[in-house]
C-alpha atoms as one frame of an Amber mdcrd trajectory, in Angstrom:
protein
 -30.874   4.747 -22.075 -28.446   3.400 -24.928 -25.023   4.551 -24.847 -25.413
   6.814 -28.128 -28.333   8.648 -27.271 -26.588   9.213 -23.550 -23.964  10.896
 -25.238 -26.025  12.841 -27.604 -27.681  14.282 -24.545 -24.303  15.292 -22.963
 -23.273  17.096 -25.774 -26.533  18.812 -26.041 -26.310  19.713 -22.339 -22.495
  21.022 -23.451 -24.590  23.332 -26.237 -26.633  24.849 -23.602 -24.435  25.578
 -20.904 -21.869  27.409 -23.502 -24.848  29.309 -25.069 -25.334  31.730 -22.159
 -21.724  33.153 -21.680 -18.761  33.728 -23.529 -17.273  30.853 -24.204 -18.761
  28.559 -26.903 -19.186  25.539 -27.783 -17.052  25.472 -31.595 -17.677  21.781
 -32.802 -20.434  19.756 -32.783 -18.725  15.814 -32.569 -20.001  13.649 -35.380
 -18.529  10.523 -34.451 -16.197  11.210 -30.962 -17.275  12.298 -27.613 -14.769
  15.241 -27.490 -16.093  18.948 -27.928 -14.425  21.751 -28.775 -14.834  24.919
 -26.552 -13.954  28.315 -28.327 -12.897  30.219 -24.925 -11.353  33.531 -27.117
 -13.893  36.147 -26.387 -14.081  35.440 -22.496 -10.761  37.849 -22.267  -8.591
  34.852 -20.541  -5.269  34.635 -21.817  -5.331  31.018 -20.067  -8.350  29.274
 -20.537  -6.746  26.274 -19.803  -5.694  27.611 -16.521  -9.013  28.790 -15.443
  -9.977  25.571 -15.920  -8.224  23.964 -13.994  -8.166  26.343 -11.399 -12.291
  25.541 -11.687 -11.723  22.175 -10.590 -11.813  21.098 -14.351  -9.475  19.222
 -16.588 -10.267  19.762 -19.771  -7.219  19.975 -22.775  -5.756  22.608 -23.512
  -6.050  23.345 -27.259  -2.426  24.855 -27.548  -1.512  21.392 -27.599  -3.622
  21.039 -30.924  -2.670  24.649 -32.025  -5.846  26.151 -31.302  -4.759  28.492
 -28.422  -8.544  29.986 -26.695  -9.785  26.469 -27.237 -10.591  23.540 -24.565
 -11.630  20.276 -25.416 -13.737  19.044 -23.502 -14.537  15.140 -23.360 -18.349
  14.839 -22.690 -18.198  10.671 -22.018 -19.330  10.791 -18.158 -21.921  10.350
 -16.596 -24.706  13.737 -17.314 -24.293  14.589 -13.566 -20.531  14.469 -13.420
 -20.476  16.223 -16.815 -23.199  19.241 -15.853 -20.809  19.973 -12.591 -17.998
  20.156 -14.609 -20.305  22.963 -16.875 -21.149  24.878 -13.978 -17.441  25.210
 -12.761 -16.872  26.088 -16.063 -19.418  29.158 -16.383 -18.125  30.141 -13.147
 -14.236  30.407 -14.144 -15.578  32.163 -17.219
């Protein structure tokens, strides 16, 4: 599979897993591999710190000043990326 449409598909897979919860994905990445997560309306005042405590290590969008945002970078490999989702849905 060539390298762009491997990344297409794990951003895609990042749109489905954030479509069933709380937390969303915000951005759709036009030319980067990074995705913004919109983590506001899952009631964690440290999104950050769930997701880390997940087993996740994703960056915490205070450092962007976008506090209740994670960015998320999606250039892995699709299974490394879809455990990452599933910790994810289960810190949120």
């Amino acid at each position: 599979m060539p390298v762009c449409h491997a990344a297409q598909n794990n951003v895609h897979w990042v749109e489905i897993y954030t479509r069933s919860g709380e937390w969303r994905a915000a951005t759709r990445p036009q030319a980067t591999s990074l995705v913004w997560i919109d983590c506001r309306k899952t009631g964690n005042p440290d999104p950050f710190a769930a997701c880390v405590a997940a087993g996740v290590g994703p960056s915490d969008g205070r450092d962007f000043a976008a506090p209740g945002f994670i960015r998320l970078n999606t250039a892995c490999p699709t299974d490394r990326l879809e455990k990452a989702l599933k910790r994810l849905r289960r810190a949120f």
